[in-house]
C-alpha positions in Angstrom: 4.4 -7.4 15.6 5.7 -5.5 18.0 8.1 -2.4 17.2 9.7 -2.1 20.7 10.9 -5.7 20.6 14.7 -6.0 20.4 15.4 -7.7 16.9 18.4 -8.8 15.4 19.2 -10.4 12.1 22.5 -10.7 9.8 22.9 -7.9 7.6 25.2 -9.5 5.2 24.9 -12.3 2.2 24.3 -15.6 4.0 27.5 -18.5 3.2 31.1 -19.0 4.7 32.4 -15.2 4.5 35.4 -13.3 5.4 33.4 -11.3 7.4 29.8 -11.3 8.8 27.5 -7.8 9.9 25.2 -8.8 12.7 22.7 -5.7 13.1 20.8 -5.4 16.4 17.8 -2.5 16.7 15.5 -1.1 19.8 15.1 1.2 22.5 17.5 1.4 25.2 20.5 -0.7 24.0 23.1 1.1 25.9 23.4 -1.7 28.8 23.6 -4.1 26.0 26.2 -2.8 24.2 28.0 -2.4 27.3 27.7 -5.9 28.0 29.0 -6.7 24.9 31.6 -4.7 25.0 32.9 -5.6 28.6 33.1 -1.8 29.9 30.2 0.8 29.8 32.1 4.1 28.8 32.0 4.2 24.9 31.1 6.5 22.2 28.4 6.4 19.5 29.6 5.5 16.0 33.0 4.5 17.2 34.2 0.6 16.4 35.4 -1.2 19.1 37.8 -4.5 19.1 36.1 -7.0 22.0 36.1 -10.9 22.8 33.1 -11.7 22.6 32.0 -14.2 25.1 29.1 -16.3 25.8 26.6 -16.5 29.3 29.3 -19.1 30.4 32.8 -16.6 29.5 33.8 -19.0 26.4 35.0 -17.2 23.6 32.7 -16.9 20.5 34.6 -14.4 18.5 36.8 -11.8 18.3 34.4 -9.1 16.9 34.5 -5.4 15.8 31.4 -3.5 17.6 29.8 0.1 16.7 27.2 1.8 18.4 24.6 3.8 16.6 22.5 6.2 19.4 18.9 7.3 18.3 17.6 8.8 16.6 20.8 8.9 14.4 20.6 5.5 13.1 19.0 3.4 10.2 15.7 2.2 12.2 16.0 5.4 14.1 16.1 3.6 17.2 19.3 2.6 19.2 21.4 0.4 16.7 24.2 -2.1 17.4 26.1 -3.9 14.6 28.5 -7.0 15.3 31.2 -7.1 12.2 32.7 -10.9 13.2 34.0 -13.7 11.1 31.6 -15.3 8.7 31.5 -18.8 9.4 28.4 -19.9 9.5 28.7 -21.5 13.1 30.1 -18.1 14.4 26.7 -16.2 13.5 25.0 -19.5 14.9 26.4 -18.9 17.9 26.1 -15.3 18.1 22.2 -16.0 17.2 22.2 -18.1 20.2 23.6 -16.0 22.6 21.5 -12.9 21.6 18.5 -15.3 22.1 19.7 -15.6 25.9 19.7 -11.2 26.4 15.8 -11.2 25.2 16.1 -10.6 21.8 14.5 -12.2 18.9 15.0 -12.8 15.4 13.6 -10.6 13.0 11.1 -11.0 10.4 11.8 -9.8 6.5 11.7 -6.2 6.3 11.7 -5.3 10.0 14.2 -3.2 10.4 13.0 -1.1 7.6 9.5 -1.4 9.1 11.0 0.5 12.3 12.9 3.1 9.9 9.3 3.8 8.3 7.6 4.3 11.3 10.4 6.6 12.9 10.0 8.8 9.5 13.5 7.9 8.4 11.9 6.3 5.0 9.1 6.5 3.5 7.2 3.6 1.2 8.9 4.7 -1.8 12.4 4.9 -0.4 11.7 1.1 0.8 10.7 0.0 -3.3 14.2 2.2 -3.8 15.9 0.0 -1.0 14.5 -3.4 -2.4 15.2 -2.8 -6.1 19.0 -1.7 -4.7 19.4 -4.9 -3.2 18.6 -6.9 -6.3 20.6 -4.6 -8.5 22.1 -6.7 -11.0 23.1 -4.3 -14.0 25.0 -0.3 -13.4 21.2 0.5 -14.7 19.5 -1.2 -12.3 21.8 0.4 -9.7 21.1 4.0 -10.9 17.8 4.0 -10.9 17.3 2.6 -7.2 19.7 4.3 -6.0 17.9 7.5 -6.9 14.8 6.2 -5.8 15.9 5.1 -2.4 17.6 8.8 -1.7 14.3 10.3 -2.2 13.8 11.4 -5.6 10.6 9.8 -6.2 9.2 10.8 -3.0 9.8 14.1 -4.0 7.6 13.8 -6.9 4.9 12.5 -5.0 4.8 15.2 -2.5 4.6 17.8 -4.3 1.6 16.2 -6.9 -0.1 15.9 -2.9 0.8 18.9 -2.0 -0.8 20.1 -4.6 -4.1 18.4 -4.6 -4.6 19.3 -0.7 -4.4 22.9 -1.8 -6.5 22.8 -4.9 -9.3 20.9 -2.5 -8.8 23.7 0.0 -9.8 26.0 -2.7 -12.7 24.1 -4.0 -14.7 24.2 -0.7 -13.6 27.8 -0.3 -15.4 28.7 -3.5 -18.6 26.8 -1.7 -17.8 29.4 1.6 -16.6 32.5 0.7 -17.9 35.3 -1.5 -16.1 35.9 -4.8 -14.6 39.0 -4.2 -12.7 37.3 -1.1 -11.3 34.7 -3.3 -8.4 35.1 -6.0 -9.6 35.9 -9.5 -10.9 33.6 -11.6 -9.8 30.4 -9.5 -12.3 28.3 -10.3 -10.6 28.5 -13.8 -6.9 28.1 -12.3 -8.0 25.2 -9.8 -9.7 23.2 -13.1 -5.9 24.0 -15.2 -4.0 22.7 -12.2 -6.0 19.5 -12.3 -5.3 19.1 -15.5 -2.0 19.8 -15.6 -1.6 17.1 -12.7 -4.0 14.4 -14.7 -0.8 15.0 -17.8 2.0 14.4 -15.0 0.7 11.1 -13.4 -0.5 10.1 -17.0 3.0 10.4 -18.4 4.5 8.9 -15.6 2.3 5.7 -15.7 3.2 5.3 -19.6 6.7 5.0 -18.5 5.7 1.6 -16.6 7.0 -0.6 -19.0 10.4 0.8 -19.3 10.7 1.1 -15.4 9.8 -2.4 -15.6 12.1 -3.5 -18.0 14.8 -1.5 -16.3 14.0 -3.3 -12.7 13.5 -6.8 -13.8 15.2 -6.7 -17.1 14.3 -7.1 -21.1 12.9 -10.2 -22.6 14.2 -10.9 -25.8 12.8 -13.4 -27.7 14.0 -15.4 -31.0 11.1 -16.3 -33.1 10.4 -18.1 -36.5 10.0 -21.2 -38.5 12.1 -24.4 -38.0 15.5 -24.2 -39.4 15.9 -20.6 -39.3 19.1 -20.7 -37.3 17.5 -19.4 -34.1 19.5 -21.9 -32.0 23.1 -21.0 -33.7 21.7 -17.5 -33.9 21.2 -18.0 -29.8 24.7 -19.6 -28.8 26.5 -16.9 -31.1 24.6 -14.1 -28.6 25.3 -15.9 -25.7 28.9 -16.5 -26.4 28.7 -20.4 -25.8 26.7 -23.4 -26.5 23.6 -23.6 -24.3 21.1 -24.5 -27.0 21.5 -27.8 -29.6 21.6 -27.1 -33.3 20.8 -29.6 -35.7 19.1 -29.7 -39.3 16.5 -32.0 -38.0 13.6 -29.7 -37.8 11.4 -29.6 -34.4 15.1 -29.9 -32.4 14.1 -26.9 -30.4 10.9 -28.3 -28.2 11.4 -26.1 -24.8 12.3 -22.7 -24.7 15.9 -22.3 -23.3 17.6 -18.7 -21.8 20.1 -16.6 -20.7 21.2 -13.5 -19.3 23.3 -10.9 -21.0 24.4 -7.7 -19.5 24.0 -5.1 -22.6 24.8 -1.3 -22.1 23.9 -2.0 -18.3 20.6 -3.5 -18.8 19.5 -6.5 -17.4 18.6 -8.8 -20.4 17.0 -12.2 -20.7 17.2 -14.0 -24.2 15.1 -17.0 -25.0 15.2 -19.5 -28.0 12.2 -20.7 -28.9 10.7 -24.0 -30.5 10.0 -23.1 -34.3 6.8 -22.1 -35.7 5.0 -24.8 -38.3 2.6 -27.1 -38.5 2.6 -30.8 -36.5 1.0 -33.6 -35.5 3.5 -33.8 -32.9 2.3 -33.4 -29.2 5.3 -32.5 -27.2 6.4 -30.4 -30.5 3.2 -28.6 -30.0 3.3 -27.7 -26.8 6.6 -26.2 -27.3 5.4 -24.2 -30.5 2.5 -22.5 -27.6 5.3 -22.0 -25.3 7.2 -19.8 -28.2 3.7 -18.2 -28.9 3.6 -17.4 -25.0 7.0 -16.1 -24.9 6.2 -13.4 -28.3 3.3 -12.3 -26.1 5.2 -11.5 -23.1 8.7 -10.4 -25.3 9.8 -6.5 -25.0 11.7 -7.1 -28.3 10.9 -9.5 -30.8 13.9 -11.3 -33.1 12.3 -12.5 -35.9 14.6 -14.9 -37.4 14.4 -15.9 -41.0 16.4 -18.6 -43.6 18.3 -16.3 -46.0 18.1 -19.6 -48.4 14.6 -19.7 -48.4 11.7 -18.0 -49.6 10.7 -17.2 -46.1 7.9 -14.1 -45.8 9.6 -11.3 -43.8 8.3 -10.4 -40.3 5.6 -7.9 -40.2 7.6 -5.1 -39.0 6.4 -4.2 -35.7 7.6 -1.5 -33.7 9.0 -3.9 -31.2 10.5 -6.5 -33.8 13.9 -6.8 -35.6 14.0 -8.9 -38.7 17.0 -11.0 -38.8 18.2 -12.6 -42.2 20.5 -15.7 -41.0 22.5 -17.6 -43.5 24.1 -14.6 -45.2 26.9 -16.5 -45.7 25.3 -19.0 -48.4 22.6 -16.7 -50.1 23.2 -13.5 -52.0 20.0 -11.9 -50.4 20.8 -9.0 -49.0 17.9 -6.7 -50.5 15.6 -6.1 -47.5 16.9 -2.7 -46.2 14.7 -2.6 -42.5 16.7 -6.5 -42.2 19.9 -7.1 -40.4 22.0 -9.6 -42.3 23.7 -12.3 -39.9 25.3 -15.9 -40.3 25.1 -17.1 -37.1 27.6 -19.5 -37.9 30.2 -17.2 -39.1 29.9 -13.9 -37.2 28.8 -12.0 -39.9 26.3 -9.0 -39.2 26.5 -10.2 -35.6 27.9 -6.4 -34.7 25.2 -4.9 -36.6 22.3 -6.9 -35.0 23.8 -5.8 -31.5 23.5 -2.3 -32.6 20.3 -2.7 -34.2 19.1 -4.4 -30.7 20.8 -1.2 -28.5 18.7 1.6 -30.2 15.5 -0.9 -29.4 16.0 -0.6 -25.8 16.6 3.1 -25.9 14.0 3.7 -27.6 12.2 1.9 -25.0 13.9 3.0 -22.3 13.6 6.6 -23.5 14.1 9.5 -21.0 12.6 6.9 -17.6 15.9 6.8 -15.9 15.3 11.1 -15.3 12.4 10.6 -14.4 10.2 8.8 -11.4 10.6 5.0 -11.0 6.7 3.2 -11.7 6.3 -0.4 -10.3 3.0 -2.0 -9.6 2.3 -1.0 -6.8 2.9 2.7 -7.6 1.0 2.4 -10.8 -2.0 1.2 -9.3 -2.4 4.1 -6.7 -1.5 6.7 -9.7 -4.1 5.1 -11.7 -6.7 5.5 -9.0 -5.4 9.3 -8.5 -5.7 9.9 -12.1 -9.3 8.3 -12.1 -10.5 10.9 -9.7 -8.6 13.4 -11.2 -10.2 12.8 -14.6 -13.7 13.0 -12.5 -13.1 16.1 -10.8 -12.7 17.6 -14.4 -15.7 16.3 -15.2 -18.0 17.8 -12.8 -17.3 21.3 -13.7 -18.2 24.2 -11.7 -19.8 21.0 -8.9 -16.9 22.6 -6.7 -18.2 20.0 -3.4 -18.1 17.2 -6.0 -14.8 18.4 -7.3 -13.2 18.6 -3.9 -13.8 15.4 -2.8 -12.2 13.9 -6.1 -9.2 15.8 -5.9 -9.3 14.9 -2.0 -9.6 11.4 -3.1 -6.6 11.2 -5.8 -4.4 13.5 -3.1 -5.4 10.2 -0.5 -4.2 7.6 -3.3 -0.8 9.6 -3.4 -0.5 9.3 0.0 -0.7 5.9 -0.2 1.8 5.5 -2.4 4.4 7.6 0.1 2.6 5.8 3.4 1.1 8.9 4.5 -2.1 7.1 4.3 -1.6 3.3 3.8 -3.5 0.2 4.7 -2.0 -2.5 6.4 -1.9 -5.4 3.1 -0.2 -2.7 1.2 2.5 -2.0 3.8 2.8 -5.5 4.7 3.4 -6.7 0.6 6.2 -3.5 0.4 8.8 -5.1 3.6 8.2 -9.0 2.9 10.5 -7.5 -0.3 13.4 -7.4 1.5 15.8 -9.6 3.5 16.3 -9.9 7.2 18.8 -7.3 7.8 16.7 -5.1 6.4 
């Protein structure tokens, strides 16, 4: 690939639009500009009204153009942006006349590629930038938002930062007499580790909620056949996706949707019901509901109120729902939440009941740094060599190169250090305006 090509790509959602952004990136794009224009005195960062024509003088569009000079642009190269109509044969041709002035399509991520390499973002400001652009939920928005405007890189920095100087002082201990060296910091260097092995540990626990957060919480409703889980399903969803029926075994795929709750992102599944049966395609639907409880963040465990049904187990990441309120008098579990799916009833309370889960798995992420997988493998590999470095005790050559090692793995994670399938995997996440 190479970065001095001139690129172009549509910046905007792809469909028939009121209006369509065109963004154009590389060195030297003064004369083209000009040519697009029709006149070569303009300014930077001012729009312009033009007709703009084709190799031939026909009119393509009537366009808005801007000028962005480097370095004070998004790639940090020379940046032009074409704001037209959004018919989809108006960006053709606009495509096809850019072909004809030596420029080339872009590939996914390129322009960001470009803003990397011109140290206008780093690797964790493009994980910000793709989790921005498939924001979904006001939660999903907050948190890559602040991860694109550099909180997380923050973070990062200074846990490397760190590292570089406790290494620093490790082979100084191996070079220089004691009394030429601060007191006692062999002792302070071994605390600092420590104290850094605690941060990146924390942070890596809080994968799961950053998870759930980014892609969203799986709900699952679980339990034997005729529990209610389908009513139970359509009265969360507000309509009627899944079929209810008394026949038992109705339920043989598992069936979802998407709610929006408190600004999370939620997915909610009904489930084939859990029993015994000679019944092939029932039983491949009953270990599709066993597959979903694996992979749920939150459990509902939903049990017949009219029958003599054992009660869930009561893990941490289960809620026991009692349907059927409405025809039993049964309410005398107090860690159950009483519903009739058919009525309503309780239907407020198992909302609130399912709030205070996620918060409690949620916690206190959102203040905190943003862990996908790709950031929680390379913290995992710095807290390995942290957790070595302790172990070596006063081994100071030993314990430099550790620390040296886990400051290397953080800079992988900002692309200070970064091989070329890890960069590669971060841009193909975004589109080809970006």
């Amino acid at each position: 690939m190479n970065n001095n090509d001139t690129i172009f790509a549509l910046s905007s959602g792809h469909g028939k639009s009121g209006v369509a952004v065109v963004r154009i990136a590389g060195d030297n794009l003064h004369d083209l500009f000009a040519r697009l224009l029709g006149r070569s005195n303009f300014d930077a960062r001012h729009a312009y009204f033009a007709n703009l024509a084709d190799n031939a003088g026909d009119l393509i569009d009537q366009v808005i153009l801007v000028f962005f000079a480097a370095p004070h642009s998004f790639t940090g190269t020379d940046v032009i942006e074409i704001h037209s109509h959004g018919a989809p044969a108006v960006i053709n041709k606009i495509f096809d006349f850019l072909a004809t002035t030596g420029a080339r399509m872009a590939s996914r991520g390129e322009f960001s590629r470009r803003a990397f390499y011109n140290g206008k973002m780093d690797l964790t400001d493009i994980d910000g930038l793709a989790a921005l652009l498939d924001a979904q939920t006001e939660r999903q928005r907050r948190a890559a938002l602040k991860s694109m405007m550099g909180r997380d890189s923050q973070i990062y920095d200074a846990w490397r930062s760190q590292m570089i100087e406790i290494a620093a002082y490790a082979a100084a201990i191996l070079d220089y007499a004691d009394d030429e060296l601060p007191t006692n910091i062999g002792e302070k260097i071994r605390d600092k580790v420590q104290i850094l092995y605690n941060e990146i540990n924390n942070a890596i626990s809080r994968y799961a909620a950053s998870r759930a957060i980014r892609s969203g919480f799986n709900i699952t409703l679980a339990g034997n056949t005729n529990a209610g889980k389908s009513s139970l399903f359509n009265r969360l969803v507000g309509e009627s996706r899944a079929i209810v029926s008394d026949t038992p075994g109705t339920t043989r795929d598992v069936i979802d949707a998407t709610l929006d709750i408190d600004g999370y992102m939620v997915s909610i599944s009904d489930t084939a019901g859990l029993r015994d049966t000679d019944d092939e395609i029932e039983q491949i639907g009953i270990q599709r509901t066993n597959d979903e409880i694996k992979n749920a963040d939150l459990i509902l465990r939903v049990v017949d109120g009219t029958q003599n049904a054992p009660i869930a187990s009561g893990a941490p990441n289960e809620i026991t729902v009692i349907n059927k309120s409405d025809l039993c008098d049964c309410k005398n579990k107090n860690d159950a939440i009483y519903v009739s799916a058919k009525t309503g009833d309780g239907i407020d309370n198992l909302m609130i009941a399912i709030r205070k889960k996620i918060d409690e798995l949620v916690g206190n992420s959102e203040s905190q740094i943003t862990v996908n997988a790709r950031t929680r493998a390379l913290m995992m590999d710095a807290q390995n060599e942290l957790r070595t470095a302790i172990s070596v005790g006063d081994n100071y050559d030993m314990f430099a190169e550790h620390v040296r090692r886990a400051a290397d793995a953080i800079g992988k994670i900002l692309g200070t250090i970064s091989a070329a399938d890890v960069m590669d995997a971060t841009f193909s996440q975004l589109c080809l305006g970006k």
